[in-house]
C-alpha atoms as one frame of an Amber mdcrd trajectory, in Angstrom:
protein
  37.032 -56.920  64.419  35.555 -57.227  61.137  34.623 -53.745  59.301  31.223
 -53.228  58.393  30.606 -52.509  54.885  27.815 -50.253  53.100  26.149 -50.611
  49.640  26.715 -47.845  47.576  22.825 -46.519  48.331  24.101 -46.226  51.715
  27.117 -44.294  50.809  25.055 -41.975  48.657  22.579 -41.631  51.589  25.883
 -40.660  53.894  26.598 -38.268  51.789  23.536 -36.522  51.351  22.589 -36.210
  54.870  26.326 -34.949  55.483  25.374 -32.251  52.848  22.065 -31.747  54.166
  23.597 -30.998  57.488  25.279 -27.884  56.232  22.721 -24.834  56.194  25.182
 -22.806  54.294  24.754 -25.370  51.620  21.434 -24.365  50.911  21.465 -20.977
  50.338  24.701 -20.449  48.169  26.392 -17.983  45.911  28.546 -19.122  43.248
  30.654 -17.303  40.556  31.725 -19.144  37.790  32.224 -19.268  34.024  29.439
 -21.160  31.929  30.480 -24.212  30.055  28.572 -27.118  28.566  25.648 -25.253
  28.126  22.607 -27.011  26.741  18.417 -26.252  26.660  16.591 -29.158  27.056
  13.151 -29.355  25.019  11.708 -29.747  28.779  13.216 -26.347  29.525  15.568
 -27.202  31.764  19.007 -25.630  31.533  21.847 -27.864  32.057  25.208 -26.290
  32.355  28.975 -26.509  34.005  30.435 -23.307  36.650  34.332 -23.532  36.556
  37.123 -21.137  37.572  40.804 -21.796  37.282  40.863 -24.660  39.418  37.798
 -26.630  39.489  34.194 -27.027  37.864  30.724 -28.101  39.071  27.230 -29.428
  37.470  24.784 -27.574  37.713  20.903 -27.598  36.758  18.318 -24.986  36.536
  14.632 -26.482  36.260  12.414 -25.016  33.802   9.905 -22.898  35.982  12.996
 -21.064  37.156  14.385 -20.687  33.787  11.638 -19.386  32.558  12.786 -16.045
  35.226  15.840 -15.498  33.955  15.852 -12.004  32.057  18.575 -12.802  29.851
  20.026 -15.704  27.864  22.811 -17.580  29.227  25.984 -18.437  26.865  28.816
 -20.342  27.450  31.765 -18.206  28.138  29.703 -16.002  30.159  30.165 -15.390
  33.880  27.464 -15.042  35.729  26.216 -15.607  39.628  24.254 -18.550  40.115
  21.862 -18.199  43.851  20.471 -22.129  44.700  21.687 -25.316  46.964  23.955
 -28.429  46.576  22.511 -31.510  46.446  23.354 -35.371  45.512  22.466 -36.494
  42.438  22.111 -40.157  43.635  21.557 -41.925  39.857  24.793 -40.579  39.328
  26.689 -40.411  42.626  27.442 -36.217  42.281  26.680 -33.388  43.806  25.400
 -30.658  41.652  24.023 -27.389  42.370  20.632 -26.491  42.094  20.419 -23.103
  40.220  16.859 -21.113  40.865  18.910 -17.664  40.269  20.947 -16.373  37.280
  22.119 -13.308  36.818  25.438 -11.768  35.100  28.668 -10.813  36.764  29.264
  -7.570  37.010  26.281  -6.044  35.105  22.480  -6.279  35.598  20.467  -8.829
  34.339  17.602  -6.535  32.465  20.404  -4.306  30.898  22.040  -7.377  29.765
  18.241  -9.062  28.562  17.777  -5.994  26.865  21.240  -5.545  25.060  20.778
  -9.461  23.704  17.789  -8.352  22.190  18.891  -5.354  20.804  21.629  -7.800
  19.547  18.750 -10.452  17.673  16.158  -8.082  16.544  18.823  -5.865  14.911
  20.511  -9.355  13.480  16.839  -9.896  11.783  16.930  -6.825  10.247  14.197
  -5.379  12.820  15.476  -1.979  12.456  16.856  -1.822   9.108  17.023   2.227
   8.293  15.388   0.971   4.758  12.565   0.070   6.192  11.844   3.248   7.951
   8.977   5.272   6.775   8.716   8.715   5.773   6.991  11.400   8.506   4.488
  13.959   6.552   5.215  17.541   5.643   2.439  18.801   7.338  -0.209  15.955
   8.966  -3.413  16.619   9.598  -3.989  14.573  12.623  -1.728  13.274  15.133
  -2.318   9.903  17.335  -0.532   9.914  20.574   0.238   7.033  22.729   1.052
   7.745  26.096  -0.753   7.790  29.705  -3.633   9.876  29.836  -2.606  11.426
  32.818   1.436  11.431  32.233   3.814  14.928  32.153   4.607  13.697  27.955
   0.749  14.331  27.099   0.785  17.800  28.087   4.086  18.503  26.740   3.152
  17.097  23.293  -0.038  19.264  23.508   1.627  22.477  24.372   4.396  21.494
  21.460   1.989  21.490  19.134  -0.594  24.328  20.007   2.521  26.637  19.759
   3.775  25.318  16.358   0.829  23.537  14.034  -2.827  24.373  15.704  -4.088
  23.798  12.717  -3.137  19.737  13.606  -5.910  17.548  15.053  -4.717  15.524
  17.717  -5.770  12.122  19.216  -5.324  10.154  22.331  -4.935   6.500  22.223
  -4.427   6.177  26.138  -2.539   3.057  27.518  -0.394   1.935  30.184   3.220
   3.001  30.479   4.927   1.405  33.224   4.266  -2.257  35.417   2.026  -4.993
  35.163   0.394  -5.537  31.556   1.531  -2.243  30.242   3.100  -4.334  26.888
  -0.655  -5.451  26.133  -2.070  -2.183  26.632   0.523  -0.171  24.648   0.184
  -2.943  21.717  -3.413  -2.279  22.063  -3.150   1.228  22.171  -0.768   1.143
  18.923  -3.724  -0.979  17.245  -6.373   1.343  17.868  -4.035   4.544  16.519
  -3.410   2.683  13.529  -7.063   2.888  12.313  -8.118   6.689  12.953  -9.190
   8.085  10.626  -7.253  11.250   8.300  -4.277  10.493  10.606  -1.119  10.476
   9.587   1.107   9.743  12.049   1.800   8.424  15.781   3.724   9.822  18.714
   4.568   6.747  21.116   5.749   8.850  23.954   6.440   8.856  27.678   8.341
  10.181  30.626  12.146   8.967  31.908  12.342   6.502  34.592  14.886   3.682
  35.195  15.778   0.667  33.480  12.687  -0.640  35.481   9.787   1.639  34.557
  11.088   1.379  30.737  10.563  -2.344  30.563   7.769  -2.092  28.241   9.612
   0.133  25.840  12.150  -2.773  25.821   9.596  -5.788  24.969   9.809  -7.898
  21.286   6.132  -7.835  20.856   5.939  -3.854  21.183   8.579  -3.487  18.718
   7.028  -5.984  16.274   3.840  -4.195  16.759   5.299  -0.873  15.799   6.727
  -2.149  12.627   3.488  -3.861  11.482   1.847  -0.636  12.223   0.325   1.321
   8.597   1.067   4.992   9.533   4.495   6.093  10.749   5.743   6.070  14.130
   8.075   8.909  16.235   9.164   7.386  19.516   9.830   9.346  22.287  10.812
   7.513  25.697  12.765   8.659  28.443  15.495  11.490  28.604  18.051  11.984
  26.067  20.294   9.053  27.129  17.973   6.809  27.123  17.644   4.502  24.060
  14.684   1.546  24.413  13.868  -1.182  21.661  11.009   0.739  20.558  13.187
   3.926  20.010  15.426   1.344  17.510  11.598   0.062  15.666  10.657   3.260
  15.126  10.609   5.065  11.708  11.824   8.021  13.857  13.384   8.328  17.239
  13.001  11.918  19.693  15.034  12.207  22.820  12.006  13.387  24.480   8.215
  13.254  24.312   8.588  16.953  23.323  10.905  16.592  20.860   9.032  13.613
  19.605   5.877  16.958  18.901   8.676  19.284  17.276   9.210  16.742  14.654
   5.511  15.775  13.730   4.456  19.092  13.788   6.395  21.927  11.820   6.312
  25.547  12.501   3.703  27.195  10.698   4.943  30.424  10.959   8.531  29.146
   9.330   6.384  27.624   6.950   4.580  30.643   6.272   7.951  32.709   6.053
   9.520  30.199   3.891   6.814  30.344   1.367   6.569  33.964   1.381  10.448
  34.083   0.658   9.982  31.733  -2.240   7.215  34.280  -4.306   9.536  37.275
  -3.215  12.431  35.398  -5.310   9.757  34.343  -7.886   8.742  37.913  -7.711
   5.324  37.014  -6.369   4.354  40.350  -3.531   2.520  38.995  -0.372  -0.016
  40.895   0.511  -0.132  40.513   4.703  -0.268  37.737   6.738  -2.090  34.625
   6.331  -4.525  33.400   9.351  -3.882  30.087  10.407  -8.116  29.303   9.769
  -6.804  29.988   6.005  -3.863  27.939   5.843  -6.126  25.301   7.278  -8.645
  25.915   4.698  -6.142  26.096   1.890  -4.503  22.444   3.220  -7.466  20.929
   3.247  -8.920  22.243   0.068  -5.592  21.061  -1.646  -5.879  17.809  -0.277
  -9.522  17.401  -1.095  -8.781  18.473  -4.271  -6.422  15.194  -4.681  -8.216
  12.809  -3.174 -11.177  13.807  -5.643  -8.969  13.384  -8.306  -7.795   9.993
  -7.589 -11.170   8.567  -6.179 -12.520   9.576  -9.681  -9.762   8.389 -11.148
 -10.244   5.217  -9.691 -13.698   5.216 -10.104 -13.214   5.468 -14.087 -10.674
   3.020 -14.390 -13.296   0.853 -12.824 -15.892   2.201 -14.910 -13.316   1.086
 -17.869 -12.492  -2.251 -16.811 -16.734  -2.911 -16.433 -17.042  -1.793 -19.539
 -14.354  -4.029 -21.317 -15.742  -7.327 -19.179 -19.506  -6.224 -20.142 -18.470
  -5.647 -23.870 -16.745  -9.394 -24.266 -19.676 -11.083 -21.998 -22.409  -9.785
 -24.234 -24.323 -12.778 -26.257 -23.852 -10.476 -29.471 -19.945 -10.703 -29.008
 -20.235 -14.443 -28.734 -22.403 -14.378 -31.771 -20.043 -12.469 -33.620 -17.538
 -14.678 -32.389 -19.014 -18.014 -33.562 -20.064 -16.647 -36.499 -16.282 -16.095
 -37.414 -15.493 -18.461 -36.370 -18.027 -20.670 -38.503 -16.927 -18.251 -41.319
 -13.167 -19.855 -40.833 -14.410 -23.198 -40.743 -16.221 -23.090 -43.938 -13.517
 -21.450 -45.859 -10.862 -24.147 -44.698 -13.371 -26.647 -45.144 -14.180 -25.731
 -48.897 -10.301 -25.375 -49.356  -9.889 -29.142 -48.608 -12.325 -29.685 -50.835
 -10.916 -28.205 -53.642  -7.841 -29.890 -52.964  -9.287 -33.274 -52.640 -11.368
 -32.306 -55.921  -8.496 -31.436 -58.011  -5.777 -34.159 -56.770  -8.836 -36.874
 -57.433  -9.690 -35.580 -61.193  -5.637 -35.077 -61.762  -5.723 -39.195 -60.518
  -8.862 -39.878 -62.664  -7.013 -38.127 -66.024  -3.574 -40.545 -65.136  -5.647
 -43.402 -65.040  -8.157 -42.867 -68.028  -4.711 -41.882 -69.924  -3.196 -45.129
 -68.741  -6.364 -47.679 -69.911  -6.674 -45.708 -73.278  -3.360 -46.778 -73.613
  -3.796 -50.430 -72.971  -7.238 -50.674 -74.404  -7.904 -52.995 -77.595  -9.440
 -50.207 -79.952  -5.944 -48.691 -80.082  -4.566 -52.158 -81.356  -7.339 -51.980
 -84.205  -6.527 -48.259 -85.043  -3.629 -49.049 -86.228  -4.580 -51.781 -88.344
  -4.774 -55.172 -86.452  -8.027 -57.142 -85.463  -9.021 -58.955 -83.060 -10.485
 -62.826 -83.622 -12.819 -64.900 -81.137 -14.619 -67.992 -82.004 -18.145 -68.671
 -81.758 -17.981 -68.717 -77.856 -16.114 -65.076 -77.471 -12.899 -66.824 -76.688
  -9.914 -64.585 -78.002  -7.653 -66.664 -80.595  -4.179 -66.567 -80.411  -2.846
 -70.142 -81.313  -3.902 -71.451 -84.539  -3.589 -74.812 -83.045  -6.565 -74.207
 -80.758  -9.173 -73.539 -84.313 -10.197 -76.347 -86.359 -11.489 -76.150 -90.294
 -14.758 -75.109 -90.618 -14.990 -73.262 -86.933 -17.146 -69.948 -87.006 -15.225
 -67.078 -86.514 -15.979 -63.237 -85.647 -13.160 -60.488 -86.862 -13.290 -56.896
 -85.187 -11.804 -54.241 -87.356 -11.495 -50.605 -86.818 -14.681 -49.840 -88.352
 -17.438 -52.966 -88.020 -16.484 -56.887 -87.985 -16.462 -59.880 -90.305 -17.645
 -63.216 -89.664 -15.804 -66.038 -91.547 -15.431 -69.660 -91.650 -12.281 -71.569
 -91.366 -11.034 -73.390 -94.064  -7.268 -74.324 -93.987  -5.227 -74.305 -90.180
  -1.722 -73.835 -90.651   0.313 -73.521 -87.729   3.604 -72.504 -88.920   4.779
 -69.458 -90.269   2.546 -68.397 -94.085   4.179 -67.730 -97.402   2.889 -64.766
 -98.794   1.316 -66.607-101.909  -0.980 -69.013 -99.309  -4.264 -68.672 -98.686
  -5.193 -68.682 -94.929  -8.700 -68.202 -94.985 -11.882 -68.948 -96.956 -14.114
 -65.980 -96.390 -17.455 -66.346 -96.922 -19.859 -63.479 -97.239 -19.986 -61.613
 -94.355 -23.133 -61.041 -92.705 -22.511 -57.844 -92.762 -20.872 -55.076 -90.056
 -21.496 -55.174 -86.548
């Protein structure tokens, strides 16, 4: 008999329905080390489980992902919760992950130690970046549950040590649904009341569970961005949340989070006393706390008067200077220089042109005086033309009885030709037959 044979859709379909036949399949535990790991841009999470002997696929879609409280690495061991299943494009089984959580350790503490990890990598809670707490504030902002144990405590802390502090409540959720939102609200609002000078982010202890808020990203980027100081204090002494690590100063408890806000007045009061007994300054009795109140707030009226009138006459200054350059008689004055300049480098250039054009004028005169015919008669020639004003200087060119006109130093002579002799005279002949002049020109 001839065997039947399958596609390999057939197979696959075999196999899945022999998988899907096992209910233990579908609700399944499995331990393994991470390998492969890799977060699609979907936000799926695609990653290998193996153990000493053997390795599976697995895949974790992204609305599940998105529940995981911690970040998966490879290396890591953790328990994955879901159901095996064929992956018929591929012809594998692979397991389904919709659970994730570490061997070994919880999943929060472990979400919460990685970002300890990253915001301390950034540089989140840098100890530079920590601000200073005043000596001596005059109003304190507390954030905390209206109707929480940490209000009163802070209250009582600082009625027994600093009356003379104002306090404020900037109430807000503390523990379970939406409490991050509130808190960062809360923060917001503390931020901006006015003459304060510092905030207590406080509450009770409570498990890993009721902390969760402490523990958030956006609450500790919300205290850091805050403008006045924050003193955290969350939780018993052992307990150390992410907003303990943002803050400028951490309490282990809401009451300790009051002792360091608010100062003893009475050690205050003794210490200054001691200091005018050394300066050798007697006190005279004790000073009422409405006094040291007074006296604080005179002081510090005193300074900001000084520095809101000294800002006021820098201001005043700086008005002044902008006013004095705007005015139209500055930009008067201003052109008029200006003009002034203009006219002095103009007359300059003038001068220069004037006395480089006359030096020119002098080279040149000098130069034609030198060329110029009178100089030839000064020293004792003359100059002949005939009766046209032609200038004779071949003898050929003149015949006998030709007009001529004879320029001498002083006046001319006018003669008529008589003998032409083209060669070179004896001294003995007689060149010329002059006739009576007609007298000088």
């Amino acid at each position: 008999m001839t065997p039947s044979v399958c596609s390999v859709s057939d197979l696959t379909v075999l196999v899945r329905d022999a998988l899907a036949a096992r209910p233990e399949l579908e609700d399944l535990f499995v331990e393994g080390e991470v390998s492969n790991l890799k977060a699609h841009v979907s936000g799926h999470l695609y990653f290998t489980l193996k153990d000493a002997r053997a390795a599976v696929s697995c895949v974790c879609f992204r609305a599940n992902a998105l529940q995981i409280p911690f970040r998966p690495d490879n290396g890591m061991t953790v328990v994955a919760h879901g159901s095996v299943q064929v992956y018929e494009q591929q012809g594998r089984y692979q397991l389904y992950v919709d659970r994730l959580e570490p061997s070994g350790v919880g999943a929060l503490a472990l979400g919460v130690e990685q970002l300890k990890q990253r915001l301390s990598a950034e540089g989140l809670f840098d100890e530079r970046r920590k601000r200073p707490l005043p000596l001596l504030p005059r109003r304190v902002v507390v954030v905390t549950s209206r109707s929480g144990a940490a209000l009163r405590d802070v209250l009582t802390v600082i009625a027994r040590r600093a009356p003379c502090i104002g306090v404020v409540l900037s109430p807000a959720t503390v523990q379970g649904e939406g409490a991050v939102e509130t808190l960062i609200r809360a923060l917001k609002r503390a931020d901006q009341v006015r003459d304060a000078d510092v905030i207590l982010l406080v509450r009770g202890g409570g498990s890993l569970e009721d902390l969760i808020a402490f523990n958030s990203e956006p609450l500790a980027r919300a205290i850091r961005a805050t403008r006045l100081p924050v003193v955290s204090g969350v939780g018993h002494e052992t307990d150390t949340t992410v907003a303990d690590l943002a803050a400028d100063r951490r309490a282990a408890t809401p009451s300790a989070a009051a002792e360091l806000v608010a100062p003893s007045v009475a050690v205050l009061r003794d210490d200054v006393a001691a200091r005018h007994a050394r300066l050798g300054i007697a006190i005279v009795g004790l000073v009422s706390v409405r006094r040291d109140r007074v006296q604080i707030a005179s002081l510090r009226l005193r300074q900001a008067l000084m520095q809101e009138t000294s800002l006021k006459r820098r201001a005043l200054d700086q008005q002044t200077s902008r006013f004095a350059v705007a005015h139209p008689s500055r930009r008067v004055e201003i052109e008029r220089l200006r003009l002034h300049r203009s006219a002095e480098r103009l007359q300059e250039a003038t001068t220069r042109v004037t006395v480089a054009r006359r030096a020119a004028l002098t080279t040149r005169t000098a130069r034609l005086a030198a060329l110029s015919p009178r100089r030839t008669l000064e020293r004792g020639y003359s100059i002949t033309s005939d009766a046209d004003g032609r200038v004779l200087t071949d003898a050929d060119r003149v015949r006998v009885g030709a007009r001529l006109r004879t320029v001498l130093r002083h006046g001319a002579l006018e003669s008529t030709v008589g003998l032409v002799d083209s060669g070179a005279p004896s001294d003995d002949e007689r060149m010329y037959d002059l006739s009576p002049a007609t007298g000088d020109q």
